[in-house]
VEXDREN-2710 file (C-alpha; in Angstrom, 1 decimal):
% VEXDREN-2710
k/r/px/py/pz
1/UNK/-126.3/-135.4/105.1
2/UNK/-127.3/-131.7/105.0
3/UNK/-129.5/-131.0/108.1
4/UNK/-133.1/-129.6/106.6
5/UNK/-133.6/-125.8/108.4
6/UNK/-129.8/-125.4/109.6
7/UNK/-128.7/-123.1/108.6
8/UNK/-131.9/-120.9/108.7
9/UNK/-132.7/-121.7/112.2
10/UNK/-129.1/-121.1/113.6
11/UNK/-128.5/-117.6/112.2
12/UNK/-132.4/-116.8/113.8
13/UNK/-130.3/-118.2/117.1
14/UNK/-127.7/-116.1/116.4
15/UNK/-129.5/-113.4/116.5
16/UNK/-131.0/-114.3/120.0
17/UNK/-127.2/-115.6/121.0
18/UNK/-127.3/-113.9/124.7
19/UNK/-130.9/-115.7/125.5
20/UNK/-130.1/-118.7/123.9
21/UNK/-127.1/-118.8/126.3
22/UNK/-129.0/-117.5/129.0
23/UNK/-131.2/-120.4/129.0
24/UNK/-129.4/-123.7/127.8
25/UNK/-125.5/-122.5/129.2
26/UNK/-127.6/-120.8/132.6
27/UNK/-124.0/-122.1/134.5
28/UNK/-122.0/-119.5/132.6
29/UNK/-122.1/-116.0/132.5
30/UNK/-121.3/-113.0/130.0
31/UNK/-118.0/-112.2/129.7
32/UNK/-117.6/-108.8/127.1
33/UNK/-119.0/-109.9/123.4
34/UNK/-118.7/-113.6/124.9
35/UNK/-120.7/-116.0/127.0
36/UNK/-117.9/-118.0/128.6
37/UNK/-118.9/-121.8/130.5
38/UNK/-117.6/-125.2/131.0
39/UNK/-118.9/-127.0/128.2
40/UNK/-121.5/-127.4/125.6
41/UNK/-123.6/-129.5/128.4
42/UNK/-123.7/-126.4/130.9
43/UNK/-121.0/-127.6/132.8
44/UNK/-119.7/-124.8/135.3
45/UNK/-116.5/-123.4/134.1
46/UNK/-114.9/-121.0/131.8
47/UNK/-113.0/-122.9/129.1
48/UNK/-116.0/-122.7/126.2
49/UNK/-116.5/-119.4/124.6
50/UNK/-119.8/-118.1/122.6
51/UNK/-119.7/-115.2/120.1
52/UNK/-122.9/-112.9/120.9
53/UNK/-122.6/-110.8/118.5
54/UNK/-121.1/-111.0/114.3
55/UNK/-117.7/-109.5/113.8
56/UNK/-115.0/-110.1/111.8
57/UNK/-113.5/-113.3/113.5
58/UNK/-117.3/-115.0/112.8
59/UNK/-121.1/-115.0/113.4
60/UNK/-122.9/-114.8/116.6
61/UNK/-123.1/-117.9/118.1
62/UNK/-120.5/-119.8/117.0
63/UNK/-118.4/-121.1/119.9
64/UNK/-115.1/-122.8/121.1
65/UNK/-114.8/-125.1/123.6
66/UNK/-110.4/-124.3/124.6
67/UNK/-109.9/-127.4/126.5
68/UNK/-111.5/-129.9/124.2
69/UNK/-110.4/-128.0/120.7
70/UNK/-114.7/-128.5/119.9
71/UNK/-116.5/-125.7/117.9
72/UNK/-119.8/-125.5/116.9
73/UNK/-122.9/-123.4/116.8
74/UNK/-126.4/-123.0/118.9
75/UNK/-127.6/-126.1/117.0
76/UNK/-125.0/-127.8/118.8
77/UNK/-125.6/-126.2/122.1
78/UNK/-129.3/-127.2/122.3
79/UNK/-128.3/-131.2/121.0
80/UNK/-125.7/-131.4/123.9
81/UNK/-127.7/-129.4/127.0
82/UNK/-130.4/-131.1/126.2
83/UNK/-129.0/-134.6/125.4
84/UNK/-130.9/-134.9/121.9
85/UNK/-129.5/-137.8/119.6
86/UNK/-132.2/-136.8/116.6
87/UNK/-131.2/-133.7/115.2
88/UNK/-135.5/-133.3/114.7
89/UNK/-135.9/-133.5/118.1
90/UNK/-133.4/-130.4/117.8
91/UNK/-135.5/-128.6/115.3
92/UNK/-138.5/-128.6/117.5
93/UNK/-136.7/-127.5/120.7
94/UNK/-134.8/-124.5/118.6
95/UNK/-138.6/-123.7/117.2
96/UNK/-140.6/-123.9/120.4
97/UNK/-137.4/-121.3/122.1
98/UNK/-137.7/-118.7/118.6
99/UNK/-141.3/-118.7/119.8
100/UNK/-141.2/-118.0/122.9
101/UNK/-141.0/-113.9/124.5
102/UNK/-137.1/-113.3/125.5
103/UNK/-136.4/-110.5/127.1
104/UNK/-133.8/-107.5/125.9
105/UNK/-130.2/-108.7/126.7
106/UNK/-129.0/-107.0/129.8
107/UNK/-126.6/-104.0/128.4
108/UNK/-123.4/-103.7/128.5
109/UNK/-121.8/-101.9/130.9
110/UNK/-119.7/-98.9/129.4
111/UNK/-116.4/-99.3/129.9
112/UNK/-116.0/-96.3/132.2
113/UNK/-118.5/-97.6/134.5
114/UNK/-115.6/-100.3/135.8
115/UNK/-112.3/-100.2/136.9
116/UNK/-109.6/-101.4/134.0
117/UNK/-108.2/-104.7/134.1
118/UNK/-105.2/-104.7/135.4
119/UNK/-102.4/-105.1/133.0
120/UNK/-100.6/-108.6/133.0
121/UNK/-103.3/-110.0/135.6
122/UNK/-104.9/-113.4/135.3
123/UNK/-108.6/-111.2/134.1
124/UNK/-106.2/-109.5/130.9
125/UNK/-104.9/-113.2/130.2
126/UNK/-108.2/-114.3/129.8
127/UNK/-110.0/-111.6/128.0
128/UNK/-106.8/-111.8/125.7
129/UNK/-107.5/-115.3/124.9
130/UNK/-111.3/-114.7/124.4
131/UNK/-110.6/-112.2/121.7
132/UNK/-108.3/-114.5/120.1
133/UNK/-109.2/-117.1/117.4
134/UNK/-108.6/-120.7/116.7
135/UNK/-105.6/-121.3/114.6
136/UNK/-106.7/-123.6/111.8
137/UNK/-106.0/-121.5/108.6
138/UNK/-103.7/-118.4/110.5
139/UNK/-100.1/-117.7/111.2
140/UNK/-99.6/-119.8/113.9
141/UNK/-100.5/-123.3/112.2
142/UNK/-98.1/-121.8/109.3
143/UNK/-95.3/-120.8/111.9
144/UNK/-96.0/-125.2/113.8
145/UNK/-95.6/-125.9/110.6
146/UNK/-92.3/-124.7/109.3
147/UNK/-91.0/-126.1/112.5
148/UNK/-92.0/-129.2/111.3
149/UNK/-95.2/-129.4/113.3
150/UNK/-98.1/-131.0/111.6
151/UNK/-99.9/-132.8/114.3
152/UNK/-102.3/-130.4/115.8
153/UNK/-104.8/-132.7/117.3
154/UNK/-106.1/-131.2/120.7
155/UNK/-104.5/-128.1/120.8
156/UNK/-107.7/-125.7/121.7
157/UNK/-105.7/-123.8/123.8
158/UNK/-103.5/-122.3/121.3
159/UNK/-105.0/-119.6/119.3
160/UNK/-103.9/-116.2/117.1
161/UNK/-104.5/-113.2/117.4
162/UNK/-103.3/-110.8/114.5
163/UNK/-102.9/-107.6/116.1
164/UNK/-101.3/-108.2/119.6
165/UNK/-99.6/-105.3/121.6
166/UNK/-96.4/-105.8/122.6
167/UNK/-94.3/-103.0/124.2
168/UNK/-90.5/-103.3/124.3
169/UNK/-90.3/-101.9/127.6
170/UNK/-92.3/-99.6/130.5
171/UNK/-90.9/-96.7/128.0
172/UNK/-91.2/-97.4/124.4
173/UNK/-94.0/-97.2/122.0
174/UNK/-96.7/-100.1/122.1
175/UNK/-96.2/-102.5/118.7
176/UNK/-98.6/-104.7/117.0
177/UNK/-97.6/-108.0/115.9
178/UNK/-99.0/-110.8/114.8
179/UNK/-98.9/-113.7/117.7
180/UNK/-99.8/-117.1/119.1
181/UNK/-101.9/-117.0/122.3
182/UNK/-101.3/-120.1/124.7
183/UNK/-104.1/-120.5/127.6
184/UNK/-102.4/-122.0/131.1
185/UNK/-104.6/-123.3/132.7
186/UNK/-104.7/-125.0/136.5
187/UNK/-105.8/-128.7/137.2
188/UNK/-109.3/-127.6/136.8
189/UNK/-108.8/-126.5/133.5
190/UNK/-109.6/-122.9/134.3
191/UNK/-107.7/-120.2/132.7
192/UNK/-105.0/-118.4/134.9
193/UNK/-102.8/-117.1/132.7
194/UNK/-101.4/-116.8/128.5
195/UNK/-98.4/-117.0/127.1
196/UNK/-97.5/-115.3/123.8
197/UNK/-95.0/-115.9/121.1
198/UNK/-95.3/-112.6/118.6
199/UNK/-94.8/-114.0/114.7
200/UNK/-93.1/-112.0/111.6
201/UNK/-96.1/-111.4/109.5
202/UNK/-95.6/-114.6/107.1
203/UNK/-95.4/-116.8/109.7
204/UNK/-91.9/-118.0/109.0
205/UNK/-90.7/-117.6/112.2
206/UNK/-90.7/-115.4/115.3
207/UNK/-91.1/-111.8/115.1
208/UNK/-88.2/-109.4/114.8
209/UNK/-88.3/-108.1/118.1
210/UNK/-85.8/-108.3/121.7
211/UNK/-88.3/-110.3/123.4
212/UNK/-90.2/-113.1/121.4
213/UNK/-92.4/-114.4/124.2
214/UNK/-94.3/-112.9/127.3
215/UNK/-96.1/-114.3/129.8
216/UNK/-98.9/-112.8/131.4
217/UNK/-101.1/-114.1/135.2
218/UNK/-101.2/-116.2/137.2
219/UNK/-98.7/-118.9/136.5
220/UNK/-96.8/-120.8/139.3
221/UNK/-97.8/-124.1/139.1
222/UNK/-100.1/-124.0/135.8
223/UNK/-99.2/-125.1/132.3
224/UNK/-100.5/-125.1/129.0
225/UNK/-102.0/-128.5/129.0
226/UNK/-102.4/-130.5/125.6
227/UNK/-104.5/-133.6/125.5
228/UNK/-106.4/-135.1/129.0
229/UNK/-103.8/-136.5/131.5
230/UNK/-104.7/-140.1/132.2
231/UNK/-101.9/-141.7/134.4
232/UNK/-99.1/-140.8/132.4
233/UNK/-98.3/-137.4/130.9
234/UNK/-95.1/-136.1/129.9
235/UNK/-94.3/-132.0/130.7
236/UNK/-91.1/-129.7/129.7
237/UNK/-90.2/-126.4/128.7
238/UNK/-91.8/-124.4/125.6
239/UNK/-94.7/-125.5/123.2
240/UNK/-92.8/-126.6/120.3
241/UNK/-90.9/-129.1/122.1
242/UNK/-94.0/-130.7/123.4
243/UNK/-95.3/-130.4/120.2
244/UNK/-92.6/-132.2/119.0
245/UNK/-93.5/-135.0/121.3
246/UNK/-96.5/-135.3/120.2
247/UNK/-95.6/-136.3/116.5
248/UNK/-94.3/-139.3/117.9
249/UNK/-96.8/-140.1/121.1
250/UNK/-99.9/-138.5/119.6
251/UNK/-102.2/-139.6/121.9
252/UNK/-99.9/-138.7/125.2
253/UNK/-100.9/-135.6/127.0
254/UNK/-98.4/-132.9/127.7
255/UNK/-97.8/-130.0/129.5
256/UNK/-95.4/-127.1/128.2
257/UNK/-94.0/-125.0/131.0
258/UNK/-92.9/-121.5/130.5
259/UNK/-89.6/-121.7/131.7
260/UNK/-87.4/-124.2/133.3
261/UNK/-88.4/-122.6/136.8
262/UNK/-92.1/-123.4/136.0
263/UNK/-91.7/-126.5/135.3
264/UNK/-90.1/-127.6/138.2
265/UNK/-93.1/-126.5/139.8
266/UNK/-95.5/-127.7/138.2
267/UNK/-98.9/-129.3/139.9
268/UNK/-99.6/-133.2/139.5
269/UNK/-102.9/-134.4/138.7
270/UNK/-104.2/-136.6/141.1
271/UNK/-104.9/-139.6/138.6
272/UNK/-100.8/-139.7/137.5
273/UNK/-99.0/-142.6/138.0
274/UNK/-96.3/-141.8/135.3
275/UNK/-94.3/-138.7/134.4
276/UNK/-92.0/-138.1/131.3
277/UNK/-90.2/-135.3/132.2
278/UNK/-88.6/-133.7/128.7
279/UNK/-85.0/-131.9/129.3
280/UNK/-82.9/-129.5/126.7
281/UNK/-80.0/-129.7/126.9
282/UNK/-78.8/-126.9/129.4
283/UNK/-78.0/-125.9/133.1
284/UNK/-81.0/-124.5/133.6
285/UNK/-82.8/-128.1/132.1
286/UNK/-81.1/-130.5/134.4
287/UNK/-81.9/-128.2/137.4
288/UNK/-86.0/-128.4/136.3
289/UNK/-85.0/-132.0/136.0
290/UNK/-83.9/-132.7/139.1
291/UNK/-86.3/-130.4/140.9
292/UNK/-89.1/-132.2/138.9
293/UNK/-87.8/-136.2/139.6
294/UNK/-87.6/-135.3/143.4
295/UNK/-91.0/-133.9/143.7
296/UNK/-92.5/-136.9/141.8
297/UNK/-91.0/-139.3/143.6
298/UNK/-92.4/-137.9/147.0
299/UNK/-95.4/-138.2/145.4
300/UNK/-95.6/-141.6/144.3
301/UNK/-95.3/-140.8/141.0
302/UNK/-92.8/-142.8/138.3
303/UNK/-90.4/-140.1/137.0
304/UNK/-88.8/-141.0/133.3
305/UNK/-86.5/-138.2/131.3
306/UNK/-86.6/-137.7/127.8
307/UNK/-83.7/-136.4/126.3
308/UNK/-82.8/-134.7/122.8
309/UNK/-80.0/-135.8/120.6
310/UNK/-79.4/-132.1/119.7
311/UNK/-80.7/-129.1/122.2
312/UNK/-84.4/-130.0/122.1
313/UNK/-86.9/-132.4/120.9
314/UNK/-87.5/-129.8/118.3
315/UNK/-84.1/-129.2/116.8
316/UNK/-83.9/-132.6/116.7
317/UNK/-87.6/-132.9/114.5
318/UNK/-86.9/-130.2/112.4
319/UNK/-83.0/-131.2/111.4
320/UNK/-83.0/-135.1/112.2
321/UNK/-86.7/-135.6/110.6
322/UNK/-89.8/-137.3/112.4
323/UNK/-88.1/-141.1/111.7
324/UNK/-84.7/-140.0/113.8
325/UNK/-86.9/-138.7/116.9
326/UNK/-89.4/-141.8/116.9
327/UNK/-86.1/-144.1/117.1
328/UNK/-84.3/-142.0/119.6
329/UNK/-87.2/-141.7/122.1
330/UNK/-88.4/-145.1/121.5
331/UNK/-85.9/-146.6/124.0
332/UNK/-86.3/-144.5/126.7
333/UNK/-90.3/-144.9/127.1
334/UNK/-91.5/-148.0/129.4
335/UNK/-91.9/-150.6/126.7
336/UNK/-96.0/-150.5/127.8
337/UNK/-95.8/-146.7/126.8
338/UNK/-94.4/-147.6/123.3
339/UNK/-97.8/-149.8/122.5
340/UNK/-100.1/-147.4/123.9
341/UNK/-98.7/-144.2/122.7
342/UNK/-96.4/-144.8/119.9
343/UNK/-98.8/-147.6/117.7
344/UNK/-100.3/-144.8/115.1
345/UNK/-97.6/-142.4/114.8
346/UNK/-96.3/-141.8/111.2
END
């Protein structure tokens, strides 16, 4: 049912977006043309992003939470921080705030007036990722899907960007292509670090380039982490292998490393009891294997590999089809772990 004043009452919003912010998401802080906190209840952080001010990727105050994949506008923010169930009782609250004085937003500072961000640092990874978009309706949900990827459930921390540099070396002119933006992310959930994946321009594939995929900050230990860890969680290398996972175990958290290196390193949450570790098929693999089943099991942590029938879980979802992967990985999960994670996929 259409909510009476909506839409009236969250462009006037939008056009206060900094003081709305200021005074329902006071445990954030602006961030460029963003306001960048926890959560939509205020919660300290710096996963959820508002737009202050309209351009071309949306209005002002519209927002995305990247850990949680929710979106919303100020309507939203004042139901959540507030803890209002009727959306009246939202109505009133967003009148009695349009009435009351705010003061000018604090200017920005120009961009002189502080010293760059360094390039590559854990800052550029995250300003790159608030300038991105979510990637319902762009290039990267075409490019998931002609790798056979359809399940896209939870995946806030992917986004696209459409014009992203990329430089083919310290001495060649700087491109712009067309990419996916990955956010990794610590334990915390706070942004350390992105990964990008530059796209041809239909989204049919990678771009034509040497080098397909960069990553950028802080990144030792961190992952991009898709769905909430509980007491299991599976992690390997690259996004559209655990992707690929995830057609099968949809509701099974997963954390794609960067490389085989990174994922040997990667950090436990302290809740996990159970670790699928997901190998390719390659040298480097089985060493991020081995590395990875040692440090589990001096943890206390339950360390299971999943292994491909061709070079990755992907090859074998895009050339064996979803049936073939479901029956191969079936028998190597713990037979609790095929109720809990495997009962509603296709």
């Amino acid at each position: 049912m259409a909510r009476p004043d909506a839409s009236d009452l969250a462009h006037r919003l939008g056009r206060q977006a900094e003081a709305v912010c200021r005074h329902y998401l006071s445990n954030g802080r602006r961030q460029g043309n963003y306001w960048q906190v926890g959560d939509v209840r205020n919660t300290p952080g710096r996963s959820m992003f508002v737009r202050l001010k309209d351009s071309p990727k949306g209005l002002a105050g519209k927002w995305t939470d990247a850990a949680t994949g929710e979106h919303g506008d100020l309507l939203d923010v004042i139901r959540e921080s507030c803890g209002f169930v009727d959306f009246a009782d939202v109505v009133v609250e967003a009148r009695r705030f349009l009435s009351l004085p705010h003061p000018e937003p604090e200017p920005v500072p120009r961009k002189p007036a502080r010293a760059p961000t360094p390039s590559g640092s854990a800052e550029a990874a995250r300003r790159l990722f608030a300038m991105s978009q979510p990637i319902a309706g762009t290039l990267v949900e075409t490019y998931l899907r002609k790798r056979g990827i359809t399940a896209l459930h939870g995946t806030g921390c992917l986004r696209f960007h459409p014009r992203c540099y990329y430089r083919p070396d310290e001495h060649g002119p700087t491109e712009t292509w067309p990419a996916m933006i990955a956010a990794v992310t610590d334990l915390d959930g706070r942004i350390t670090g992105a990964h990008r994946t530059w796209l041809a321009p239909d989204g049919a594939g990678k771009a034509p380039i040497d080098t397909q995929r960069k990553a950028m900050g802080d990144l030792l230990g961190h992952a991009v982490r898709i769905g909430v860890p509980e007491t299991v969680m599976a992690a390997g290398e690259g996004i559209e292998t655990m992707l690929s996972l995830r057609q099968v175990l949809p509701d099974l958290a997963v954390a794609p490393a960067l490389s085989a290196a990174h994922l040997a390193a990667i950090l436990f949450p302290p809740e996990l009891r159970r670790l699928y570790i997901v190998r390719d098929n390659d040298p480097a693999g089985d060493g991020a294997r081995d590395s990875l089943i040692d440090r589990a099991g001096a943890a206390g942590i339950e360390a299971i590999v999943l292994s491909p029938a061709m070079g990755d879980l992907n090859e074998d979802l895009r050339h064996l089809g979803v049936d073939a992967l479901k029956a191969g990985l079936r028998p190597q999960l713990a037979p609790e772990d095929v109720a809990r994670f495997m009962s509603r996929a296709a």
